[in-house]
N, C-alpha and C positions, 0 to 999 in steps of 0.2 A: 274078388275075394281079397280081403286084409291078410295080416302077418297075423291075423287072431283066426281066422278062418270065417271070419265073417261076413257076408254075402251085403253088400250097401247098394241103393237101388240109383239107379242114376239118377233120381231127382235129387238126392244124396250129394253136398260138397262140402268135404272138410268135415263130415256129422252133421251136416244141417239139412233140412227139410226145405224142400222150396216151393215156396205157397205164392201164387199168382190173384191179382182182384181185379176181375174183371166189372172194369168203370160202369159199362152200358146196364149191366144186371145190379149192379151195387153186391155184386158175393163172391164169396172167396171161392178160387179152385184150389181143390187139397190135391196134394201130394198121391199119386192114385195106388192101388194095389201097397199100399206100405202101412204096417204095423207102428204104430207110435202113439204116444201118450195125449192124451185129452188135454192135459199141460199145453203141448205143441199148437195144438187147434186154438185153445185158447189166448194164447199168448200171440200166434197171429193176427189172433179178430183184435186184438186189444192193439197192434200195431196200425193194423189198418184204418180203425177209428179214428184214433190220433191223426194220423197223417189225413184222411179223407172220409172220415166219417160223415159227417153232416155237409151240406150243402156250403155251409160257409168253408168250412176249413178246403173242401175240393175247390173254392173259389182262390183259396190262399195257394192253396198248390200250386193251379194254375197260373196264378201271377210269377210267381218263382220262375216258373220257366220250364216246369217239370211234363207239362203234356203237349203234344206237336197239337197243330191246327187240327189235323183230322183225328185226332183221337178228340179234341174240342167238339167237336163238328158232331161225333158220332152220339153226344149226349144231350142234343137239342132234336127237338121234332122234325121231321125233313123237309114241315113250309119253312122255318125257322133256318134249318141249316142249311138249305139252301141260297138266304136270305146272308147268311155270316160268309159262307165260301164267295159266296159274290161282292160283298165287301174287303174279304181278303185278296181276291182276285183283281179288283180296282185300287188297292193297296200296292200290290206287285207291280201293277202294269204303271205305277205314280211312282215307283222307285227304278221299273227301268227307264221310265223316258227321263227321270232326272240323271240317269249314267248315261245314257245316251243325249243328252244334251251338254256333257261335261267334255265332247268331241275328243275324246278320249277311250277309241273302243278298248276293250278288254284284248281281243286278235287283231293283229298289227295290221289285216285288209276289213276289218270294220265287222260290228258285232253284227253277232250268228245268227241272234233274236230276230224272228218272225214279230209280226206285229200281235199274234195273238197270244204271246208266250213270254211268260217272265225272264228277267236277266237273271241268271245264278251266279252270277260275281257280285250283284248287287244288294243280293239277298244275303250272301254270305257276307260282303262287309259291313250287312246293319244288321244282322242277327240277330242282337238285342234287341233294338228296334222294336225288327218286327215280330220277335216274340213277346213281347211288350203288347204289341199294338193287337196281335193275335187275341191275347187274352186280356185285354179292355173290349174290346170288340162281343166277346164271349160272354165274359161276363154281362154284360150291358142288357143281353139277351137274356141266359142263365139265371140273373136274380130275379124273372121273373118266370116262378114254379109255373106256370102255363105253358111254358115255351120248353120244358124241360123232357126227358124220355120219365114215362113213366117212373122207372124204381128209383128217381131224382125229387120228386114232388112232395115230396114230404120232407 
């Protein structure tokens, strides 16, 4: 309760409405049990378009840097993502054996890495990288609407 006596819901911060877009469905989650204005609803859809509306612009997103691999991962078909995780995964294991050949382990008695497990010191200092590389990877797959989950295809 406010200094007004007013009851604000916790999806409520600051007076704002907090609206979630769930990628895999292409739709918005509203703000649940809360009273507010069609404005509000509006003016979310009208955000979300912008940012991810079409196929193209969720391509744009993704290059930005704005969605992890597996939320990539979750909006292609599972022969397909299957298909991308295992490129990403031959990605990882080509960036640890390059730290690992740099005879330079990360722990002073020699790196932790199993042979079947990516290096997180390695990931973390190309980050860019291979977020970068994640979503070339994706998209390559993505621009082609066959390869896409359903509410993506159009």
């Amino acid at each position: 309760m406010d200094n007004n006596g007013s009851v604000r819901p916790e999806s409520e911060k600051d007076g704002c409405l907090k609206y979630e877009f769930n990628l895999e469905t292409r739709t918005i989650l509203e703000p649940d049990n809360v009273e507010r204005p069609f404005l509000h609803d509006a003016v979310a859809k009208n955000y979300f378009d912008k940012l991810v509306g079409t196929p193209g612009k969720l391509m744009d997103f993704a290059w930005e840097g704005n969605l992890s691999k597996l939320d990539l991962a979750s909006l292609l078909l599972s022969e397909k993502r299957e298909i991308y995780l295992d490129v990403c995964a031959r990605f990882e294991k080509a960036l640890t054996e390059t730290c690992a050949a740099k005879g330079n382990p990360c722990p002073e008695d020699g790196c932790a890495v199993s042979e079947e497990e990516a290096c997180l010191n390695a990931l973390l200092e190309t980050r860019e990288v291979c977020t970068r590389a994640y979503a070339s990877m994706w998209i390559h797959l993505f621009i082609n609407p066959e390869n896409r989950v359903p509410a993506w295809r159009n």
